[in-house]
mmJSON file of the N, C-alpha and C atoms, coordinates in Angstrom:
{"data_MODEL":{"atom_site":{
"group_PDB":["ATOM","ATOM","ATOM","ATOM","ATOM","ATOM","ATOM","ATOM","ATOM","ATOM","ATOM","ATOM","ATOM","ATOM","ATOM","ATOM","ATOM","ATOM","ATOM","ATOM","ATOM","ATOM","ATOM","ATOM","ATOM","ATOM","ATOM","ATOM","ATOM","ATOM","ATOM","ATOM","ATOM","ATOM","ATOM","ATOM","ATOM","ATOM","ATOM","ATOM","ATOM","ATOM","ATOM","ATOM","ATOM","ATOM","ATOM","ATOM","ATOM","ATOM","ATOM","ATOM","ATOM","ATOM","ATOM","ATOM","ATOM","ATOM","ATOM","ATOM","ATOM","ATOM","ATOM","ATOM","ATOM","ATOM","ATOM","ATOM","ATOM","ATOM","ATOM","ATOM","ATOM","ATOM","ATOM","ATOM","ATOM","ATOM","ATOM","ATOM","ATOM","ATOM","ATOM","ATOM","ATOM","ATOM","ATOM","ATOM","ATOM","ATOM","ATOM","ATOM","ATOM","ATOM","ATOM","ATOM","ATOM","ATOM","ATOM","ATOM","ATOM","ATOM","ATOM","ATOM","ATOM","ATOM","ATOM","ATOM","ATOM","ATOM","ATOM","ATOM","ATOM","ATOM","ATOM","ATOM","ATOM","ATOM","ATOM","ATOM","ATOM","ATOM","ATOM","ATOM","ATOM","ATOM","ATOM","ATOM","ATOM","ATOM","ATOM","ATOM","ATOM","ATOM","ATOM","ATOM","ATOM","ATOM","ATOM","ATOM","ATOM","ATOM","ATOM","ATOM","ATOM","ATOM","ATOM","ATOM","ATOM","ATOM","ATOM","ATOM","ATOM","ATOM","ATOM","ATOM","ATOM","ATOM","ATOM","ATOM","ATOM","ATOM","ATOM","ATOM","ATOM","ATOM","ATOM","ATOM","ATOM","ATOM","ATOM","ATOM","ATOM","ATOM","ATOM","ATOM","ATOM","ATOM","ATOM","ATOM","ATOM","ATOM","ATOM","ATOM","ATOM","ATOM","ATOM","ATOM","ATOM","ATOM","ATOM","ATOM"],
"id":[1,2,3,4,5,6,7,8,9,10,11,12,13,14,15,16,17,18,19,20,21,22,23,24,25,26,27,28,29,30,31,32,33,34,35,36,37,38,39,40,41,42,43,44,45,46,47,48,49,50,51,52,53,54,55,56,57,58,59,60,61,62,63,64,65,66,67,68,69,70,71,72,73,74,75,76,77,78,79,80,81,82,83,84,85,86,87,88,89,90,91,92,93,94,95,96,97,98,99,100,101,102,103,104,105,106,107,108,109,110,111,112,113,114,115,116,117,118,119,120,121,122,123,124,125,126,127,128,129,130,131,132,133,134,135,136,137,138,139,140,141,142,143,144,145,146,147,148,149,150,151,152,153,154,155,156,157,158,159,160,161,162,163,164,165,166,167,168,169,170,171,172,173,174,175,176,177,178,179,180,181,182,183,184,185,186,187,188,189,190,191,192],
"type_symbol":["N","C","C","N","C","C","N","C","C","N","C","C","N","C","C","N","C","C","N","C","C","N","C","C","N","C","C","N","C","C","N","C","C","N","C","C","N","C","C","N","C","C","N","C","C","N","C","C","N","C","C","N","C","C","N","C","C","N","C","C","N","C","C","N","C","C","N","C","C","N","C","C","N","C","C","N","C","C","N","C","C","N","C","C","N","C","C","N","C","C","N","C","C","N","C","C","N","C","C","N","C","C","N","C","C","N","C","C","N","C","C","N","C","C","N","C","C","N","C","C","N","C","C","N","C","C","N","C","C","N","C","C","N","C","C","N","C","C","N","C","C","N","C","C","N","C","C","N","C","C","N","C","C","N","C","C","N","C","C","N","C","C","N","C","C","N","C","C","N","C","C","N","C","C","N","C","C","N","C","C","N","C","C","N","C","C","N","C","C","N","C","C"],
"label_atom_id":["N","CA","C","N","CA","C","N","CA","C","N","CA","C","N","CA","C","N","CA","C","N","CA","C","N","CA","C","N","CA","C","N","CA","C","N","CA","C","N","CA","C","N","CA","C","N","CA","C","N","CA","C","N","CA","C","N","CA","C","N","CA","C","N","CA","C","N","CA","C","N","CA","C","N","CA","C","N","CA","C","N","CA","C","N","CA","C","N","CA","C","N","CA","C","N","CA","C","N","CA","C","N","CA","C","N","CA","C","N","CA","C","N","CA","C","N","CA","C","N","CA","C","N","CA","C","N","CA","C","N","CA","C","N","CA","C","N","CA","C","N","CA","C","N","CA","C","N","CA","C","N","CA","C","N","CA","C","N","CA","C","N","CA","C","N","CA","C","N","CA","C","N","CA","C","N","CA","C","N","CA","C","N","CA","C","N","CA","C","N","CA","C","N","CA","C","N","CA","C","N","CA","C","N","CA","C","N","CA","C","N","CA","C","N","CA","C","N","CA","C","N","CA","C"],
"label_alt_id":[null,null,null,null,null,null,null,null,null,null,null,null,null,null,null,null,null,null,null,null,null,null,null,null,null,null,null,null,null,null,null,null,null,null,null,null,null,null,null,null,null,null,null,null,null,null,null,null,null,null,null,null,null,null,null,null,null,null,null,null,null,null,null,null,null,null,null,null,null,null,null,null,null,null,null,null,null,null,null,null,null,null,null,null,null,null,null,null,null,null,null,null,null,null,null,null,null,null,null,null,null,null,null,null,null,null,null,null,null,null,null,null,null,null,null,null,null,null,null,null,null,null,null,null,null,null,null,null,null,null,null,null,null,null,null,null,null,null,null,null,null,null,null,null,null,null,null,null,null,null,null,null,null,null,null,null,null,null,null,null,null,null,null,null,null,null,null,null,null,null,null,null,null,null,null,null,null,null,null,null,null,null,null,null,null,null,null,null,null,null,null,null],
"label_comp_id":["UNK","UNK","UNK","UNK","UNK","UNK","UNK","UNK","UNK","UNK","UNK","UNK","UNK","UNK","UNK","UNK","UNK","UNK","UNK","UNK","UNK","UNK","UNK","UNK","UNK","UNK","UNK","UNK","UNK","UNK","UNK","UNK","UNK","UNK","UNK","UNK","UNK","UNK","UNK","UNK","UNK","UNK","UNK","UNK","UNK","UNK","UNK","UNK","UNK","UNK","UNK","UNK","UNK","UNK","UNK","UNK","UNK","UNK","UNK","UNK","UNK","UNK","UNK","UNK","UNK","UNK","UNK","UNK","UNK","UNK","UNK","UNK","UNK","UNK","UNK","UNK","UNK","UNK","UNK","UNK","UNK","UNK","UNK","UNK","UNK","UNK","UNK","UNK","UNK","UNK","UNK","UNK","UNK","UNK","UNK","UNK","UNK","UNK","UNK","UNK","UNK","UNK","UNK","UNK","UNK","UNK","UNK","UNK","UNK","UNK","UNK","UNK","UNK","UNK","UNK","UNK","UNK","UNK","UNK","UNK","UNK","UNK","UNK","UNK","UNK","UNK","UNK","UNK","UNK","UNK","UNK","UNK","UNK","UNK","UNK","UNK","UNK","UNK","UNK","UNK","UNK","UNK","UNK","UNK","UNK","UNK","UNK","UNK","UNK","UNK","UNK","UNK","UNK","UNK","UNK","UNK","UNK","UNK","UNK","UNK","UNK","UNK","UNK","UNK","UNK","UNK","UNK","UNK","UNK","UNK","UNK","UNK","UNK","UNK","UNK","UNK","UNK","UNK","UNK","UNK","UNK","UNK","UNK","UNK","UNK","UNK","UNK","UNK","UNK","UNK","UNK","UNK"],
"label_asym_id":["A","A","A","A","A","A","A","A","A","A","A","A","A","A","A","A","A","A","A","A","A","A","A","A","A","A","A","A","A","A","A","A","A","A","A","A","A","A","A","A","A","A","A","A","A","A","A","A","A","A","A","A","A","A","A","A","A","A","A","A","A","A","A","A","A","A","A","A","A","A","A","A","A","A","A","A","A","A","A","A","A","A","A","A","A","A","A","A","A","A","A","A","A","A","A","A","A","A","A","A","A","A","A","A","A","A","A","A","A","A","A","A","A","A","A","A","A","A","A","A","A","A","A","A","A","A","A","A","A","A","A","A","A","A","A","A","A","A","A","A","A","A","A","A","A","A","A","A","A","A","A","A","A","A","A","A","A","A","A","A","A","A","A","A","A","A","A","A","A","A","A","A","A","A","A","A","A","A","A","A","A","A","A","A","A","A","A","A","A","A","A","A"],
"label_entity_id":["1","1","1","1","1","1","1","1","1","1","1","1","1","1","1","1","1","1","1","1","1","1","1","1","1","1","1","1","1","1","1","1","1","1","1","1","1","1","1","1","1","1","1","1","1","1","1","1","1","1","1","1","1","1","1","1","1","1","1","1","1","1","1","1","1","1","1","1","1","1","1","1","1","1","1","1","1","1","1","1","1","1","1","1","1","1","1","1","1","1","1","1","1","1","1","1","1","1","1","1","1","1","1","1","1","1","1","1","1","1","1","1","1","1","1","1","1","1","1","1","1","1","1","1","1","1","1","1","1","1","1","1","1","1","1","1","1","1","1","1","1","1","1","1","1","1","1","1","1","1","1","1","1","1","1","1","1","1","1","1","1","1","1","1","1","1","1","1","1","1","1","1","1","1","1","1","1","1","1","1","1","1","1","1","1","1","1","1","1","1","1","1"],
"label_seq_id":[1,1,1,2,2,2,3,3,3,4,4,4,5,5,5,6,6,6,7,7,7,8,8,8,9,9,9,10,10,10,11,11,11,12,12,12,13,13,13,14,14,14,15,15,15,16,16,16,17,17,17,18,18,18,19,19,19,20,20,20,21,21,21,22,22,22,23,23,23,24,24,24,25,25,25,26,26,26,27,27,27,28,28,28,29,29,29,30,30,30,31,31,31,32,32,32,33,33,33,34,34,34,35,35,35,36,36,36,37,37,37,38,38,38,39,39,39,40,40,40,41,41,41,42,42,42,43,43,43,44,44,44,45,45,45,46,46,46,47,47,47,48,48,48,49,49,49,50,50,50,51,51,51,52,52,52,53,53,53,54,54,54,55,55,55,56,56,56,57,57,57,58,58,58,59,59,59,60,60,60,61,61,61,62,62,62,63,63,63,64,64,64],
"pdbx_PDB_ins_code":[null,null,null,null,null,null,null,null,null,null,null,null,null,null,null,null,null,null,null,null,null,null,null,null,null,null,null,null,null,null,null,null,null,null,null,null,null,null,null,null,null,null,null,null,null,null,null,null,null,null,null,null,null,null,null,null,null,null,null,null,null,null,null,null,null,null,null,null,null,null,null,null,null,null,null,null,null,null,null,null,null,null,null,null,null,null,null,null,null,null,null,null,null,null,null,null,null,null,null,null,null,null,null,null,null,null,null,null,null,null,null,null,null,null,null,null,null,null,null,null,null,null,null,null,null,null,null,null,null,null,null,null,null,null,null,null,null,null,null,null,null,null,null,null,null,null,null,null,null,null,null,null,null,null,null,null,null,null,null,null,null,null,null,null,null,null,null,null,null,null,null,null,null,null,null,null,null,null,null,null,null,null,null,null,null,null,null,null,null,null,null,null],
"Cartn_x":[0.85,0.0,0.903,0.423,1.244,0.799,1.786,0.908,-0.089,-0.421,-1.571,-2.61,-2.625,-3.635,-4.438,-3.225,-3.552,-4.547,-3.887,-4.283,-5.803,-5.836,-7.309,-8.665,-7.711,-8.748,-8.846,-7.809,-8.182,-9.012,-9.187,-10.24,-11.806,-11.747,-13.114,-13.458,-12.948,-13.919,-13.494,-12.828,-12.79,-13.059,-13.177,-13.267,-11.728,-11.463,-10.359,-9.795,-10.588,-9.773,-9.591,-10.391,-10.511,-9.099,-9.01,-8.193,-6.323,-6.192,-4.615,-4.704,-6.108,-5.681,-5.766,-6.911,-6.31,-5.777,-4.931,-3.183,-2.072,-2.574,-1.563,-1.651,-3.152,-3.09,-4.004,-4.041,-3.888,-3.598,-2.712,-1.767,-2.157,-1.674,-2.251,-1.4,-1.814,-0.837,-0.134,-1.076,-0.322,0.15,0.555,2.255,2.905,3.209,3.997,3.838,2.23,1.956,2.469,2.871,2.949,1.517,1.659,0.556,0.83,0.136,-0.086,1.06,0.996,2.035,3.631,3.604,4.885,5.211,4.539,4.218,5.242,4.575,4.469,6.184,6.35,7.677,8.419,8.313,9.533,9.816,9.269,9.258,8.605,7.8,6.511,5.807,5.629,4.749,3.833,2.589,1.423,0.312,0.959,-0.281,-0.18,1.011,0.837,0.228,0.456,-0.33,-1.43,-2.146,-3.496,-4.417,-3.575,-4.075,-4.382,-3.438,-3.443,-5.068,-4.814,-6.037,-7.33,-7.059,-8.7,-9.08,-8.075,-8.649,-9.315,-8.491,-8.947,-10.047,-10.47,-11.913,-12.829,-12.547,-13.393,-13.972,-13.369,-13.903,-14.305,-15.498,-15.727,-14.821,-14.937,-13.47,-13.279,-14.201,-13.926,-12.918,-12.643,-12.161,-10.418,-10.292,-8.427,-7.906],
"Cartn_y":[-1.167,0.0,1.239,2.152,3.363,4.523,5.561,6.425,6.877,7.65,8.175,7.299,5.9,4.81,5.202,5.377,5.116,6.449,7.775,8.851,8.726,8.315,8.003,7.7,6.487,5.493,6.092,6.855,7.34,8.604,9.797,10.409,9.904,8.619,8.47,8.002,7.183,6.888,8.224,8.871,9.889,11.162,11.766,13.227,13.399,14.774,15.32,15.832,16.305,16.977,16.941,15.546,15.182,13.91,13.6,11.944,12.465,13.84,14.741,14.648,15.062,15.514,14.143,13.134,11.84,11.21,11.248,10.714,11.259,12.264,13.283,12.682,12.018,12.793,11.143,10.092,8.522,8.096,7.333,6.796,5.408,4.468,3.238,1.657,0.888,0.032,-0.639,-1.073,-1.889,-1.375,0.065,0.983,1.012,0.487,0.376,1.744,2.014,3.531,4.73,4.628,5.208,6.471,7.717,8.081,7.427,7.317,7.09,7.777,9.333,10.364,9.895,9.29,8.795,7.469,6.63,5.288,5.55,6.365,6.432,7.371,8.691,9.085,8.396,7.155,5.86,4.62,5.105,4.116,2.689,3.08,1.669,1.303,0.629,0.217,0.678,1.263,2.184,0.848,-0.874,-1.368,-1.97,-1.379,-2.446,-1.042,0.494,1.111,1.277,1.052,0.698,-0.294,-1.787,-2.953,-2.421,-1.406,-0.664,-0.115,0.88,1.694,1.531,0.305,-0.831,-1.326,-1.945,-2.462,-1.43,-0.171,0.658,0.854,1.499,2.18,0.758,-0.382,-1.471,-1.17,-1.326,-1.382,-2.369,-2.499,-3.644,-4.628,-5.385,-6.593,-6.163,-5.946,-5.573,-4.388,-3.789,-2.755,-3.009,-4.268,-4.839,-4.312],
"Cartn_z":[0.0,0.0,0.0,-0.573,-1.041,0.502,0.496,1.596,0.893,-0.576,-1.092,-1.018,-0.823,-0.479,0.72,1.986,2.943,3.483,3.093,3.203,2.62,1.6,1.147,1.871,2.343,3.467,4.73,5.046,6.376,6.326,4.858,4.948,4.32,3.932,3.215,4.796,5.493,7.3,8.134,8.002,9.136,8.556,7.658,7.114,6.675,5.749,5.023,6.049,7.144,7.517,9.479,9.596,11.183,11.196,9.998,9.555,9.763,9.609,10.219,11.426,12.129,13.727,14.493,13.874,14.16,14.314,13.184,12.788,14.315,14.393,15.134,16.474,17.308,18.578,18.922,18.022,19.036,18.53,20.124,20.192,19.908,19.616,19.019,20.09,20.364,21.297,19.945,19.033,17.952,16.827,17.609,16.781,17.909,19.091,20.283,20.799,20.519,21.802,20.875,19.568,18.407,18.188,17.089,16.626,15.339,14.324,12.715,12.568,12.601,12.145,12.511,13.779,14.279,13.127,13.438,12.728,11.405,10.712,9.334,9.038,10.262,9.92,10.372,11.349,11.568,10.775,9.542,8.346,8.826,9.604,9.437,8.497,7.411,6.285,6.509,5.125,5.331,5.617,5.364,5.48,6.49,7.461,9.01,9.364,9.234,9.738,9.467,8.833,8.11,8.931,9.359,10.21,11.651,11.973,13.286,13.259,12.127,12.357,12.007,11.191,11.201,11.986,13.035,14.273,14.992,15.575,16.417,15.704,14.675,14.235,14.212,14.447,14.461,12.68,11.747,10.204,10.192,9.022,8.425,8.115,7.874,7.474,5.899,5.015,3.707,4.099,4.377,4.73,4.739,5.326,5.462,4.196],
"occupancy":[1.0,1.0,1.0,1.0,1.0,1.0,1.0,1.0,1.0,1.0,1.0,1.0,1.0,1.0,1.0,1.0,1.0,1.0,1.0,1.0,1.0,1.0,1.0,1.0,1.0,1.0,1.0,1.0,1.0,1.0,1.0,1.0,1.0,1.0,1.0,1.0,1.0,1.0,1.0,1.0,1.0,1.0,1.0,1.0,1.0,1.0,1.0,1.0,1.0,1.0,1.0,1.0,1.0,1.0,1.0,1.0,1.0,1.0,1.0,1.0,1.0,1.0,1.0,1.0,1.0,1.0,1.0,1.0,1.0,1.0,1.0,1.0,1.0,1.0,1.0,1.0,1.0,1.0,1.0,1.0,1.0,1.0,1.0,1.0,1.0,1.0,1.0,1.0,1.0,1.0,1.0,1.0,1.0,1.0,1.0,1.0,1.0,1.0,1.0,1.0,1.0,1.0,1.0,1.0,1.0,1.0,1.0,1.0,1.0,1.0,1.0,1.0,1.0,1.0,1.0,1.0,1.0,1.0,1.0,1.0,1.0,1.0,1.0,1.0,1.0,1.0,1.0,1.0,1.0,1.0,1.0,1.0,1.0,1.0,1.0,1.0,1.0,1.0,1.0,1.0,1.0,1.0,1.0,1.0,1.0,1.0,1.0,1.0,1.0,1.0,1.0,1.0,1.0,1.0,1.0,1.0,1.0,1.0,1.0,1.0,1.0,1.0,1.0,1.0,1.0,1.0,1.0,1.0,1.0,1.0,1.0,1.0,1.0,1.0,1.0,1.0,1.0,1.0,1.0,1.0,1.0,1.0,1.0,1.0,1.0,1.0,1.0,1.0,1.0,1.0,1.0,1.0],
"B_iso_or_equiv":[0.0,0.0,0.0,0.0,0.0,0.0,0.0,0.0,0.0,0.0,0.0,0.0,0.0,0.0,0.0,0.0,0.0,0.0,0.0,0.0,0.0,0.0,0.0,0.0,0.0,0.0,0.0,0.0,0.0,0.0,0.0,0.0,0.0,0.0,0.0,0.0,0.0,0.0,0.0,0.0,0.0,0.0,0.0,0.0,0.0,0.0,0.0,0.0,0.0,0.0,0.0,0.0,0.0,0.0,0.0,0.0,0.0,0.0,0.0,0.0,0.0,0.0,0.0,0.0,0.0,0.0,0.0,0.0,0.0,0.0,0.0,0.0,0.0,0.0,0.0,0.0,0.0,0.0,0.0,0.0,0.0,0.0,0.0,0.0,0.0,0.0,0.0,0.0,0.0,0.0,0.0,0.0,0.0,0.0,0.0,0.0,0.0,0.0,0.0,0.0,0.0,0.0,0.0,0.0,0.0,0.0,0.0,0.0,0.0,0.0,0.0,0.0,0.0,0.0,0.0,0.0,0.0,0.0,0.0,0.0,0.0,0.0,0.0,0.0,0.0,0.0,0.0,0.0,0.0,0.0,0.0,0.0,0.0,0.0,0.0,0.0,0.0,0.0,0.0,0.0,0.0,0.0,0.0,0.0,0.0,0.0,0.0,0.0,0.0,0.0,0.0,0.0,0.0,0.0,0.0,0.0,0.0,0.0,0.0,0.0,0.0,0.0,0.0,0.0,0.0,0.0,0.0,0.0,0.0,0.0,0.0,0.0,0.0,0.0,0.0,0.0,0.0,0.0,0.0,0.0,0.0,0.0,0.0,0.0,0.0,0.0,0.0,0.0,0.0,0.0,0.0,0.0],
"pdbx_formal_charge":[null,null,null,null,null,null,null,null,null,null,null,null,null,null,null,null,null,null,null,null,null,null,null,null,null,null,null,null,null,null,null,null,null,null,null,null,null,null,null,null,null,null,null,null,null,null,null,null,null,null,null,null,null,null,null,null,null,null,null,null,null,null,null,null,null,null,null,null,null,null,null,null,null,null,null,null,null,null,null,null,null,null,null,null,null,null,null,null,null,null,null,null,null,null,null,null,null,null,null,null,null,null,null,null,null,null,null,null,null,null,null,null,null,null,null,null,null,null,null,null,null,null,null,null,null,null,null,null,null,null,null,null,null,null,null,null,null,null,null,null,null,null,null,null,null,null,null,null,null,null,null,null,null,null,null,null,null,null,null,null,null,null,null,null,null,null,null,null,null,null,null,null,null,null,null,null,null,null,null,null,null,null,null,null,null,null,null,null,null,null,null,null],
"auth_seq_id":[1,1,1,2,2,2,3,3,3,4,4,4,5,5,5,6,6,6,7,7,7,8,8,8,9,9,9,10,10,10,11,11,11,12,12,12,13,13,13,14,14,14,15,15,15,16,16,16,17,17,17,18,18,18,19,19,19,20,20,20,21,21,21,22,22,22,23,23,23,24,24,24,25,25,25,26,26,26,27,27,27,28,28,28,29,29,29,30,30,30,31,31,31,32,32,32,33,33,33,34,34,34,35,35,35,36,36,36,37,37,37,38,38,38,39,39,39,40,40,40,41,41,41,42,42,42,43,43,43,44,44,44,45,45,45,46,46,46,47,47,47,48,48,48,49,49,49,50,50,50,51,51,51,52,52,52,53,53,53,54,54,54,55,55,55,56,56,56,57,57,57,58,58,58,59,59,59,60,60,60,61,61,61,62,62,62,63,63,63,64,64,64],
"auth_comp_id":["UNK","UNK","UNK","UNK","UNK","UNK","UNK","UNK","UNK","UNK","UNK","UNK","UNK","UNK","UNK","UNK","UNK","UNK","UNK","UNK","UNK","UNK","UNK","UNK","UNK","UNK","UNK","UNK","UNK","UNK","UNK","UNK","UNK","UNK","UNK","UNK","UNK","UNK","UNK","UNK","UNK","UNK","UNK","UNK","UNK","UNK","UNK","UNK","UNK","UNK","UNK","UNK","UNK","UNK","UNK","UNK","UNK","UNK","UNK","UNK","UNK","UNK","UNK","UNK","UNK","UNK","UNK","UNK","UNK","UNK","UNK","UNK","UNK","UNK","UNK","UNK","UNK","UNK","UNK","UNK","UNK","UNK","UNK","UNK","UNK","UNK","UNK","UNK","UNK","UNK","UNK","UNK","UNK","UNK","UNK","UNK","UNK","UNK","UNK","UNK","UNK","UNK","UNK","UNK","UNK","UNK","UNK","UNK","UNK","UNK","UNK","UNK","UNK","UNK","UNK","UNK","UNK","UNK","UNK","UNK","UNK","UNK","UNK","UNK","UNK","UNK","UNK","UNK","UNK","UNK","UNK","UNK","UNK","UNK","UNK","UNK","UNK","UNK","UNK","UNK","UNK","UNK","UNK","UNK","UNK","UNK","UNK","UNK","UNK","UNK","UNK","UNK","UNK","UNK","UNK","UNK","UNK","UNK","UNK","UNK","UNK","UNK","UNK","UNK","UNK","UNK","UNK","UNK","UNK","UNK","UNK","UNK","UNK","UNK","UNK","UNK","UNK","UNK","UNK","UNK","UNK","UNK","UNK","UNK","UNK","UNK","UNK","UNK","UNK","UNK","UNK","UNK"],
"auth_asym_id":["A","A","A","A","A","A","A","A","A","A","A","A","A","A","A","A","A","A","A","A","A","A","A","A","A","A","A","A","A","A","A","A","A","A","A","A","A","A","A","A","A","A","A","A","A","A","A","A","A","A","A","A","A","A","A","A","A","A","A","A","A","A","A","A","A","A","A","A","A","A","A","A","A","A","A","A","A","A","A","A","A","A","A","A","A","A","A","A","A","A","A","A","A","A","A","A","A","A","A","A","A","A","A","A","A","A","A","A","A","A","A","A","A","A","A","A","A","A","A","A","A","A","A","A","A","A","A","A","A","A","A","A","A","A","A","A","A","A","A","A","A","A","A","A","A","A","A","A","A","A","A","A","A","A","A","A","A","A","A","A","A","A","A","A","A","A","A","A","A","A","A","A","A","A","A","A","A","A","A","A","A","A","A","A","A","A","A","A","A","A","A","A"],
"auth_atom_id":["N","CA","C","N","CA","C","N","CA","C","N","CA","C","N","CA","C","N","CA","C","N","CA","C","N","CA","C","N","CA","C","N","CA","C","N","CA","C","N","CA","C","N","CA","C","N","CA","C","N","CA","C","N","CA","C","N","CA","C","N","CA","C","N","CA","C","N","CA","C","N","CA","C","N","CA","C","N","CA","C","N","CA","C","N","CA","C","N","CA","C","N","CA","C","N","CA","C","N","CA","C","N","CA","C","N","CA","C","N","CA","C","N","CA","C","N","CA","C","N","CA","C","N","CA","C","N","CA","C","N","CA","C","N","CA","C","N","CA","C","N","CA","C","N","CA","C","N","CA","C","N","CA","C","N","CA","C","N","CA","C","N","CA","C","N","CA","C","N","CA","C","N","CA","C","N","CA","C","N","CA","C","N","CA","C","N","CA","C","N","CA","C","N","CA","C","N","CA","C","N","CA","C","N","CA","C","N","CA","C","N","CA","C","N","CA","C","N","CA","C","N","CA","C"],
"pdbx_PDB_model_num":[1,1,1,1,1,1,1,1,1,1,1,1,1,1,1,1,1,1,1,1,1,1,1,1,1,1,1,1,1,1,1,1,1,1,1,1,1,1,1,1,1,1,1,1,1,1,1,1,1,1,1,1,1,1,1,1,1,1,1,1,1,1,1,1,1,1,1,1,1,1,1,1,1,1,1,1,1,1,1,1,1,1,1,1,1,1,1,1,1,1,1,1,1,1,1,1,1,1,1,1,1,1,1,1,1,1,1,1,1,1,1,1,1,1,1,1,1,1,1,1,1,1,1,1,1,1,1,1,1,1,1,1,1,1,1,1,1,1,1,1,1,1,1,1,1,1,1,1,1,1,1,1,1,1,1,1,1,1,1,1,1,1,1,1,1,1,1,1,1,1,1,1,1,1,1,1,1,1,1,1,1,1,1,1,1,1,1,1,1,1,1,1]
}}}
């Protein structure tokens, strides 16, 4: 998954512009207490951060 993927998916479930302050400000256990924003500038893959943030938002499973 590309980041322009991921960026995608995180504003079509959260809004354009709630899916930044999101990123920014939780912390996730399965990014080791990470934000997305951290995640993503510590060169974590966009689709283990993606698995992170499907769990937390509880997505549909189509959604993986």
């Amino acid at each position: 998954m590309r980041e322009t993927e991921f960026w995608q998916r995180m504003e079509r479930h959260l809004g354009g512009a709630y899916a930044a302050v999101w990123a920014d400000q939780t912390h996730l256990a399965a990014l080791d207490d990470r934000t997305v924003t951290e995640a993503l500038h510590a060169g974590v893959p966009c689709k283990r951060v993606w698995r992170a943030v499907h769990e937390q938002l509880e997505l549909p499973a189509h959604e993986w």
